[in-house]
C-alpha positions in Angstrom: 0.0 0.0 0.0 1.1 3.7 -0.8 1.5 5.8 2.0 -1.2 8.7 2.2 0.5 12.3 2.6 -1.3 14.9 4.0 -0.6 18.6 5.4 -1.7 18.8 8.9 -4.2 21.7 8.0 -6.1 19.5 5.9 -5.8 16.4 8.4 -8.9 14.2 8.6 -10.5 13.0 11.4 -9.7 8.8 12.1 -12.7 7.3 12.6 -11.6 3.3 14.6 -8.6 4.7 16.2 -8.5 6.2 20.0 -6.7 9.3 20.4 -3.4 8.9 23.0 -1.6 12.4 23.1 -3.2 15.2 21.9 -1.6 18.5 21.4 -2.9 21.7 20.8 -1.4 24.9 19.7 2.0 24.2 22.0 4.4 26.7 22.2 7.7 26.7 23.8 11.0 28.9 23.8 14.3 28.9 25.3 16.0 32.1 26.9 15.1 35.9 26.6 15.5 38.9 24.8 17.6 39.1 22.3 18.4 35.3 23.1 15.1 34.1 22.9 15.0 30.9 20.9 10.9 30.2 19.7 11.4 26.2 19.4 7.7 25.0 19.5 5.3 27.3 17.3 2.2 26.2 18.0 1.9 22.6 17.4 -1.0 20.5 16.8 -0.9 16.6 16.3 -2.6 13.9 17.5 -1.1 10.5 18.3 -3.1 6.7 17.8 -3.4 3.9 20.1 -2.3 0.7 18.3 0.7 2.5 16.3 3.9 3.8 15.9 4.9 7.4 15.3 7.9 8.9 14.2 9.0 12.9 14.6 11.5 13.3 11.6 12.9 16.6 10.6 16.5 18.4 10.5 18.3 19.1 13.4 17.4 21.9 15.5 13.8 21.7 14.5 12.2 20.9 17.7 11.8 17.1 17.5 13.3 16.5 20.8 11.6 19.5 22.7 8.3 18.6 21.2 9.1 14.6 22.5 10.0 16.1 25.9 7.3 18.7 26.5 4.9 15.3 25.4 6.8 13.2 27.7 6.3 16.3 31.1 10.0 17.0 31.0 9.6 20.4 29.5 6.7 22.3 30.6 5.2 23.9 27.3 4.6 27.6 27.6 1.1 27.7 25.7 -1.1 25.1 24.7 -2.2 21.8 25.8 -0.8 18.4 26.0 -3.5 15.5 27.1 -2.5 12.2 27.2 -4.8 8.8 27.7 -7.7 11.8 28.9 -5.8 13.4 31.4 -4.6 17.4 30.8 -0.5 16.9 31.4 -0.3 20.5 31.7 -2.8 21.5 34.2 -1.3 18.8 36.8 1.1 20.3 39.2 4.6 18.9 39.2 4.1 16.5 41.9 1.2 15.0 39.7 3.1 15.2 36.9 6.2 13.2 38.2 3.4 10.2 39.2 1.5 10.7 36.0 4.7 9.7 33.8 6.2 7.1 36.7 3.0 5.2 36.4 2.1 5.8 32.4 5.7 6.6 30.3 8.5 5.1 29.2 12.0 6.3 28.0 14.2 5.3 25.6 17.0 7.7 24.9 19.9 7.6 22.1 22.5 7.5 25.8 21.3 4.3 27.5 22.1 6.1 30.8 22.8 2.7 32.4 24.5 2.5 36.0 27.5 0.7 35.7 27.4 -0.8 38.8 24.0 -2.5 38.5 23.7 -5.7 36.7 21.6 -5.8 33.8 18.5 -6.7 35.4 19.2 -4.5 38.3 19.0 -1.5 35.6 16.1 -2.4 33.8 14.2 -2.8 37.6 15.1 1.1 38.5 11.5 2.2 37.5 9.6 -0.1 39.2 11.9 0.5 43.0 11.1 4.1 42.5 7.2 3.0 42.2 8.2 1.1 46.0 8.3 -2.4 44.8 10.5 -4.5 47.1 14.1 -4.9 45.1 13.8 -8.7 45.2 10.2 -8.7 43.2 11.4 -5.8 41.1 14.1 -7.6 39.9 12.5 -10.5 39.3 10.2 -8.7 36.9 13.1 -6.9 35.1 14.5 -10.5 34.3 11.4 -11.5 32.9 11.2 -8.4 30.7 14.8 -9.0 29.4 14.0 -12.6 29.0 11.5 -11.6 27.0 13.4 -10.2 24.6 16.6 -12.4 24.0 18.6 -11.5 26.6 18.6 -14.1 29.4 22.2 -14.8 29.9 23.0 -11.3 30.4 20.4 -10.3 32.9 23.8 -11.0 35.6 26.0 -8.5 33.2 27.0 -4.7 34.3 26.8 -2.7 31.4 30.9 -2.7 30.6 30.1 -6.4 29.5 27.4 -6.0 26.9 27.8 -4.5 23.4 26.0 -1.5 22.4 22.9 -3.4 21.3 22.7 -5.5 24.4 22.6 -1.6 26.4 19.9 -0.6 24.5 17.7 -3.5 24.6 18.5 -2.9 29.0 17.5 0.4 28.1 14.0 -0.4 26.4 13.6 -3.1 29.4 13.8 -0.7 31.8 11.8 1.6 29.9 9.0 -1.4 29.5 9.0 -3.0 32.8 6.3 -1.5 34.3 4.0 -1.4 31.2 3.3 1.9 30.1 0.8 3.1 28.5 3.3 5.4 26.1 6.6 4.8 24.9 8.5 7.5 23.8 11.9 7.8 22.2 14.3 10.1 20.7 16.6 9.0 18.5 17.2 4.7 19.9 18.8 3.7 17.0 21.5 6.4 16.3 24.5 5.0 18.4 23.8 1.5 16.7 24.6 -0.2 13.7 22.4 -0.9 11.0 20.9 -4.6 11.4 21.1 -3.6 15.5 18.8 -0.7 14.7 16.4 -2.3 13.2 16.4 -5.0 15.7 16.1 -2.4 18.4 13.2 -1.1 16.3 11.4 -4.4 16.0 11.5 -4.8 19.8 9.7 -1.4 19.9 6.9 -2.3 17.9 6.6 -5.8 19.4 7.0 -5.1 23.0 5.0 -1.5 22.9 2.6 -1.4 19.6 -0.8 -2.5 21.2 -4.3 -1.7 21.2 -4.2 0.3 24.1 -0.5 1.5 24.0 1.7 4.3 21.6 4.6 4.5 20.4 6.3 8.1 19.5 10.0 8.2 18.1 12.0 10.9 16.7 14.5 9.6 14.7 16.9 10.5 11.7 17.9 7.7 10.7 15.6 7.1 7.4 16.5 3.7 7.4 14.0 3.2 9.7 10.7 4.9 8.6 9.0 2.0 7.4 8.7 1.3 11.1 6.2 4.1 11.4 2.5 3.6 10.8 2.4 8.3 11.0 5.2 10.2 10.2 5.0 13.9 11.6 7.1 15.9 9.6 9.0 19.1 11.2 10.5 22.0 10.4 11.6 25.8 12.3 9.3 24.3 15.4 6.1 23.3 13.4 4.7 19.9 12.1 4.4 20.7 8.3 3.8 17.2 6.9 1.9 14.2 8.1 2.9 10.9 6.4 -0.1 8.2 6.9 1.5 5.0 5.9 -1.3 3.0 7.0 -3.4 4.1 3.8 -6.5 4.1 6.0 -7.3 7.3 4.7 -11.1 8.5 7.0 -14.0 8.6 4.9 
């Protein structure tokens, strides 16, 4: 099937689908005066349950501030973000901080891995913060690496794994206590080719489900095919929407 491309002002309506994120008119900027740096202009897209979707766009375009303003690490100065039904940017920051412990995941291009934890002990981080005993928690992380080929390195501190190997402790830990969204910015970029898209096929797998999302911004076009939406960006707005789905609304 042809992918369907479509400027987001004439973006139809997806009948079927359940809205996940929804942002409207966001705005964000870094610094003052003469420093001032607009790097969200008013951005309005709408992420799917059940899919994939990729932030492309050239550097310094506002992929990453527009992944962590949807994620509650940046506050947006205008606009709204909601996610699964609840307004992200009318919480306070205590409810924000349970909001993403209890309903996001991150995968980042750095695997951010402490080297003095075993694999396993790594990939359970999220779920101690949430107060599960260290014993259980770990447990579950084992599972989750298990899960995805990497059961005789659940023992393994990060010096003794390859890059791959990091970033699959990476997506465990960002998976281990289920989230409802996944969002990453740029997972692949550190790896090799064939590691990338195995990295990418454990995205989809593990976090592509009826009642979960997936957002990624990425440059690597090696790996667009991945996406079912491709949000387009460029000087801080979404200018192009890629449906590769072909499930155009009547």
């Amino acid at each position: 099937m042809n992918p369907v491309t479509m400027t987001v002002s004439d973006r139809p309506a997806r009948p079927g689908l359940d809205v996940a994120v929804r942002i409207r008119g966001v705005t964000k900027h870094f610094g003052a005066g003469d420093q001032k740096v607009l790097a969200l202009r008013g951005v309005d897209w709408d992420v799917y349950k059940g899919q994939m979707s990729l932030i492309v766009g050239p550097s310094g375009c506002g992929k990453t501030t527009l992944l962590s303003v949807i994620a509650g690490i940046l506050d947006c100065d205008e606009g709204e973000v909601n996610i699964f039904g609840s307004e992200v940017t009318a919480m306070r920051d205590r409810q924000k901080t349970r909001f993403r412990a209890e309903n996001i995941g991150f995968v980042f291009q750095q695997y951010n891995l402490l080297p003095a934890l075993t694999a396993a002990e790594n990939a359970a981080i999220p779920l101690v913060i949430a107060g599960w005993r260290k014993e259980k928690a770990v447990q579950r992380a084992r599972d989750v690496l298990s899960s995805i080929g990497m059961s005789k390195k659940t023992e393994s501190l990060p010096s003794q794994l390859s890059g791959g190997q990091q970033q699959r402790v990476a997506i465990s830990r960002a998976l281990v206590h289920e989230p409802r969204l996944l969002v990453c910015d740029e997972p692949t970029a550190a790896l090799d080719h064939e590691t990338g898209l195995t990295v990418m096929e454990l995205l989809r797998e593990s976090a592509v489900r009826a009642d979960r999302a997936v957002v990624v911004v990425t440059h690597d076009n090696r790996v667009f095919h991945f996406g079912d939406r491709i949000a387009r960006m460029d000087d801080g707005v979404i200018v192009e929407i890629e449906d590769r789905t072909n499930e155009a609304a009547a």
